[in-house]
N, C-alpha and C positions, 0 to 999 in steps of 0.2 A: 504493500500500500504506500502511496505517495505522500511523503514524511508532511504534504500542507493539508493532505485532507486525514490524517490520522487522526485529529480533536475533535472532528465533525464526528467521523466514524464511531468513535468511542463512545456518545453519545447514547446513555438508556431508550430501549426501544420506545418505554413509557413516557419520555420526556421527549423525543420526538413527536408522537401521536397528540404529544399533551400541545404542539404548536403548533398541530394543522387541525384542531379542534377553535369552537368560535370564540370558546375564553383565553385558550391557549398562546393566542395571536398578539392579543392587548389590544387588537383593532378592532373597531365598531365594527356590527352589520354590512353597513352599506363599503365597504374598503372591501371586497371583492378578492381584486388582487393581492391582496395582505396572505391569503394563504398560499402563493406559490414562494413567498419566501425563501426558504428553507424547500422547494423542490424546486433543484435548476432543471431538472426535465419539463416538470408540467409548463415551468415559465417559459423556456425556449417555445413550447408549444404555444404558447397564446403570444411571442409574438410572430411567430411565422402565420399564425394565423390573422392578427393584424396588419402584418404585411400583404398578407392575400387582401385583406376587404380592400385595401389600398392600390392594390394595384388595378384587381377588380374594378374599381370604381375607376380608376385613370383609363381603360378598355370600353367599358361602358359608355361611362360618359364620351370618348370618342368616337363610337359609333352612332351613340346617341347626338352628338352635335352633325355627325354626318349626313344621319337619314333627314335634318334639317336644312341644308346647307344649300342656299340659292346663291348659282354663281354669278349672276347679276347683280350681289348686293357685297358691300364688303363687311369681313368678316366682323366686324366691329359694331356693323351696322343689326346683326343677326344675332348678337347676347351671346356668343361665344367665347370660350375661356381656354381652352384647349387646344382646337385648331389653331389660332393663333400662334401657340407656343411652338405649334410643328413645324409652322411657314416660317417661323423665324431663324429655323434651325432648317430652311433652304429647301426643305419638300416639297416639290410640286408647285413652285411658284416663280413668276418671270418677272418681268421690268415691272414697275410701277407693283410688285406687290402684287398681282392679278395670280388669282389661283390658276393653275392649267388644268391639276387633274387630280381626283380625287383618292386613287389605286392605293398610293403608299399612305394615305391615312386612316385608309380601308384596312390594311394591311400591318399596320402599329398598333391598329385597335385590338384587333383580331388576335395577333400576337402575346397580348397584352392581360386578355381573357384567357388566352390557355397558361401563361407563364402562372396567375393566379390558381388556376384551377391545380396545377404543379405545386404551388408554395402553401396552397389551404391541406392539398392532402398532407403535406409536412405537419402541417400543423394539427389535424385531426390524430396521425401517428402519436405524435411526444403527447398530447395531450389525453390519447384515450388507452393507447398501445404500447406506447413507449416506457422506457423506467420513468422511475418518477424523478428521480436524484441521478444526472449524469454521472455522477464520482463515486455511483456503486457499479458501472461499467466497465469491459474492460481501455477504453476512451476515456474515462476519466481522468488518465495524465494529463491529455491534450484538450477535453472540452471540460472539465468539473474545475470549480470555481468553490469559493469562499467568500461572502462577501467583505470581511476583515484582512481578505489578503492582499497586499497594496501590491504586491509582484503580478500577482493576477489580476486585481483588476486595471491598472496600467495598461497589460497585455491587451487588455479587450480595447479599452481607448486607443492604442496602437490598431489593432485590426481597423477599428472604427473609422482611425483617421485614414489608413491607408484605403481604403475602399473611397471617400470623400477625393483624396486625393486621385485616382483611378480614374474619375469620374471627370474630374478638375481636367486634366490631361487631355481627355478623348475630347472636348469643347476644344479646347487647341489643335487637335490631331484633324477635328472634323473642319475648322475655317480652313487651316493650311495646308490639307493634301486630301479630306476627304468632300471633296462636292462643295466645302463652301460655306458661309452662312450670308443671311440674307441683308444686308447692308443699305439700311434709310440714304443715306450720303452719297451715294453714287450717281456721278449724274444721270442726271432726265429723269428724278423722282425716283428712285434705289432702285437696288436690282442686287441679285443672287450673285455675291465677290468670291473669290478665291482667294484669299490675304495672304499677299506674296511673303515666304517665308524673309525675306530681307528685308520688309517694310516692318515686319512686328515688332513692337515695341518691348526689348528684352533689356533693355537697359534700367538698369534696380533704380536708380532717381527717377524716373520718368513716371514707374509705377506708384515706389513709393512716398511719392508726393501728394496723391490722392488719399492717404492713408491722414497725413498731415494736414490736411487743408481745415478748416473749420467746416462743421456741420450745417452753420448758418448762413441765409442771406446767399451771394451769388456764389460761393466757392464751393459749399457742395459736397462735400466729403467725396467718397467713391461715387457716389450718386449722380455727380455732376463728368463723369469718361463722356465725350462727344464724339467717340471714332472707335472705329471696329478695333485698329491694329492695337490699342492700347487694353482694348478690351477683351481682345485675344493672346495679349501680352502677360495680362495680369491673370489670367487662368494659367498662364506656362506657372509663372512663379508659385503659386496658389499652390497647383501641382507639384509639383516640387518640394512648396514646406511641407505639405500634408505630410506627405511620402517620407521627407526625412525626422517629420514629427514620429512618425508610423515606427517608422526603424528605433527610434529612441527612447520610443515610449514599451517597445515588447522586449528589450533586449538590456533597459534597467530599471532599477527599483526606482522609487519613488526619495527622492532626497528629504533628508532631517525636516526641513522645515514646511514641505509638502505636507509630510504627515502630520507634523505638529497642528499645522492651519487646518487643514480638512478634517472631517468628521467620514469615518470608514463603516455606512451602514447601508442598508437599503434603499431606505426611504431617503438618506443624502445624496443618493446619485441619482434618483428620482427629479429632487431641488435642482441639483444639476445641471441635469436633462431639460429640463421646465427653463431655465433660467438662459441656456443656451439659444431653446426654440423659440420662446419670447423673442431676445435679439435681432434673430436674424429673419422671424415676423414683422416687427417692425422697418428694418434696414429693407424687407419688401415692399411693406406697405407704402414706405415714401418712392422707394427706387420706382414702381408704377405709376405712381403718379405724378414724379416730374420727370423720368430719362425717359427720353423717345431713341435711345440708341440700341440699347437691350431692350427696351417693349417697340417696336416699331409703332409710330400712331397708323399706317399703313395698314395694321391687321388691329392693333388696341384703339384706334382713337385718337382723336388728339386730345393733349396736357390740355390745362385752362390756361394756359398762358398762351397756349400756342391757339387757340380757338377764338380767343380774343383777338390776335394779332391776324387771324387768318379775318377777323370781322374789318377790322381796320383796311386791310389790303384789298378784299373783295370791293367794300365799296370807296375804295380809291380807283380801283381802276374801273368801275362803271361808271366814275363820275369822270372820270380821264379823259371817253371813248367820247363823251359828250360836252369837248370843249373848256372843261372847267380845270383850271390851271393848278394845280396840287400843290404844285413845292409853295404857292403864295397864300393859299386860301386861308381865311382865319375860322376860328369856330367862335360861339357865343361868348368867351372867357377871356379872346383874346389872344390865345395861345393858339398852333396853328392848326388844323381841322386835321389835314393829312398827313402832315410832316412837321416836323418839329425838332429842338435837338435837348439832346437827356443833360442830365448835369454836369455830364464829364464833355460835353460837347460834340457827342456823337449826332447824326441827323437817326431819326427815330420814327416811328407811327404816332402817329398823335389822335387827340380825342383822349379817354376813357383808358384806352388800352396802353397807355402811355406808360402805366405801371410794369409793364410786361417786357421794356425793350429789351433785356438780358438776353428773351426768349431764343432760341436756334432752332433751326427746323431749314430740313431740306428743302422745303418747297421753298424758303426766302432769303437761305443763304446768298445763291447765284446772284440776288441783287446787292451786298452789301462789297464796302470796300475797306480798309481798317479803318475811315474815317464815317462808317453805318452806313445806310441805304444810299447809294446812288441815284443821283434824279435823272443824269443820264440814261443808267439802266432803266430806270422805272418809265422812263420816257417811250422806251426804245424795243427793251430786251425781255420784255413780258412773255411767257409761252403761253397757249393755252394750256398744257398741263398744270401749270401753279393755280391758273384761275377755276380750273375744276376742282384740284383739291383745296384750295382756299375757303371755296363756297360748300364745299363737302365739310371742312372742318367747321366752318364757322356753324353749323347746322346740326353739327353734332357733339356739343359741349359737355365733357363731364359731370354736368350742373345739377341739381335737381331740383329748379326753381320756375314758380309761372311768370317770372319777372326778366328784367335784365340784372345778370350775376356779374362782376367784373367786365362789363362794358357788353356781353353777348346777350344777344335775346334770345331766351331759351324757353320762351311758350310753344313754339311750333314742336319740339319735343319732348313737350310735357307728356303725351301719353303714347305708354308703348318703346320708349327708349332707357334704355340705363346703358350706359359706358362700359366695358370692362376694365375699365382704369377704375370708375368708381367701386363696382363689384369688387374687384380684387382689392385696392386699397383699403375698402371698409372692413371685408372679412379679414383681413389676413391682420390689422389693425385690431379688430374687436378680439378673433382668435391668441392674438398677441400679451395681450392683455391680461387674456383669460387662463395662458401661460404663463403667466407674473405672479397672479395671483396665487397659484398653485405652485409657483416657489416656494414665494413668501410660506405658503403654507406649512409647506410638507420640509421645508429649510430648518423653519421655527421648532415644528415639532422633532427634526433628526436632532437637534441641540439640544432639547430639552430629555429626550431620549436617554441622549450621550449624556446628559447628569441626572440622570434619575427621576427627572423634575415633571415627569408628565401630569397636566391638568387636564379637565375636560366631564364630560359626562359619564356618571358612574355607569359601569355595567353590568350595574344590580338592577335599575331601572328600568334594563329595556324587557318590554313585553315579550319577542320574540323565543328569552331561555325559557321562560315558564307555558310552553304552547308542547303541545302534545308532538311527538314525531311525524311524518307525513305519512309515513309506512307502516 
């Protein structure tokens, strides 16, 4: 027997029995999960079996967005959350973003449903067939765990990362040699790139500057990358730390002061866990709703910044086609209707949407020059493509108001629209949260655990011990 699971082992049959019983646990009723504790089999088994709903539902709901999918309408315009994410990642889609076919989403979906149906029977095994405790196996070298033992569970955050990292990688491997990803900034309205391995950004300042930048206002943290090659730059590296985290984290212990700071229990990797997911729920929730470089507004939508500014340009250039002279017009206040210049003295959109000049967006880049919009251009170099999507955007504003919201007027899709910038931002924002909470939670209590101190509701109280057996 393996000298870290020998104190488990030793363990009275009685005093095991007595912790996957309901008093035996210390956890209330409703804590479910409280008895796979102490059996790493059954708990492998429920999550391979949450992994299946998971994936499941990612299959699902792609075939389900499919059997919806009118190719006349863009994807943003049809409450899809999914398909998007495919197009982005260069499936089936040409210039301007325009689906061509629908085969290989057919095909991922499909995929997607049998991998699950694969990962649930996993999980039905460990959980109904399987041992209950991997470390009475003869596997138990290499999969039985401890939750107090800091070598082992290291190890598994080693695994963890390394698969994170794996993942990190193939986004790199698939812009630069595999097919491409699909790139807003390209001219004549994006189109499906292939990011020339000599153009990515691999140099460590270039990345890690975004790391530095402030969260707030125009700098942006990581939120504010406005180019593929940096963006497929910073997954190289990403890739890379995971992987050498991965190595570092399975092949040593955990240092002095690791252990002294951490609490080594269940329910603290739990907190952990919860505390991690939060984060990087929110670090989504804002990334959708202000980067158009990783969410293309092409398949999500456009940002409100950019919907505003698509309102300001639309009818600038209708009022253009009919003589009325733009770079001079004033508006009500005095300041200029069409044009105007910002504080730092760039020339900018003016009106309402004024607030917005920072904004970038491919369809208005082509007209700017490092001293902001050109009158020339705007005179001159107009495409019809900008003016379609201009009036596309403006029309379909992240908003949920019967009024005008930062300068757009969003009564025409008061009913029957919601954005997936908004969808996604609010869920993943609310879910975020709801991950926080359940740190704070489950945090509070592993501390209080680790000293003895647990308060709460007696469980002399609850009704359910004094109910007769079901059987």
């Amino acid at each position: 027997m393996h000298y870290r699971y020998a104190s488990f082992m030793r363990l009275s049959p009685n005093s095991v029995l007595s912790r996957r019983s309901l008093v035996g646990t210390k956890y209330s009723w409703w804590s479910g999960n409280a008895r796979f504790i102490s059996l790493s089999g059954k708990f492998l088994g429920a999550h391979l079996a949450h992994a299946g709903v998971i994936i499941f539902w990612s299959g699902s709901m792609t075939l389900f967005e499919l059997s919806h999918f009118a190719q006349e309408k863009p994807l943003y315009e049809q409450g899809f959350i999914l398909l998007p994410h495919l197009a982005t990642l260069s499936f089936s889609v040409g210039p301007g973003g325009e689906v061509l076919d629908v085969y290989s989403y057919f095909v991922i979906g499909v995929l997607h449903m049998i991998s699950s149906g694969v990962v649930a029977l996993g999980g039905l095994y460990h959980s109904i067939v399987g041992p209950e405790s991997l470390e009475e196996t003869s596997y138990g070298y290499a999969f039985g765990y401890s939750w107090q033992d800091r070598y082992r569970m290291t190890t598994i955050l080693g695994s963890h990362l390394g698969v994170l990292g794996i993942a990190s990688n193939l986004l790199f491997l698939k812009g630069v040699y595999l097919g491409g990803l699909y790139d807003t900034w390209a001219s004549g309205g994006g189109d499906v790139r292939l990011i020339k391995e000599t153009a990515v950004s691999l140099n460590p300042y270039v990345i890690g500057r975004y790391l530095l930048r402030a969260p707030f206002g125009s700098e942006g943290w990581i939120i504010s990358v406005n180019n593929m090659e940096d963006l497929v730059g910073a997954h190289y590296w990403l890739g890379l730390s995971l992987l050498a985290g991965a190595v570092w984290h399975v092949e040593t212990r955990a240092l002095g002061f690791i252990v002294r700071g951490f609490t080594w229990s269940a329910e603290s990797y739990l907190a952990y866990s919860l505390a991690a997911i939060a984060t990087c729920g929110y670090i989504a929730a804002v990334y959708s709703w202000y980067n158009n470089t990783a969410y293309p507004s092409e398949f999500f939508g456009p940002t409100a910044p950019e919907a505003s500014q698509a309102q300001g340009f639309t009818f600038m250039g209708r009022d253009q086609k009919i003589g009325i002279k733009v770079a001079g017009a004033q508006g009500p206040t005095a300041l200029g209707k069409y044009l105007m210049r910002s504080p730092t003295g760039e020339i900018i959109f003016g009106g309402e949407t004024m607030r917005f000049w920072s904004m970038q967006g491919g369809w208005v880049e082509p007209l700017r020059t490092s001293f902001g919009l050109d009158v020339t251009k705007i005179q001159s170099d107009i495409q019809s493509w900008q003016e379609r999507r201009a009036a596309e955007f403006m029309t379909h504003a992240p908003l949920g108001s019967l009024n005008s919201v930062g300068g757009v007027a969003t009564e025409i899709n008061s009913v029957r629209y919601v954005s997936p910038r908004s969808w996604l931002t609010s869920s993943h924002w609310v879910l975020a949260y709801f991950m926080l909470v359940g740190h704070w939670w489950h945090a509070a209590r592993a501390k209080a655990t680790a000293l003895s101190a647990e308060r709460g509701l007696s469980r002399v109280y609850e009704p359910v011990l004094y109910m007769r057996p079901i059987d």
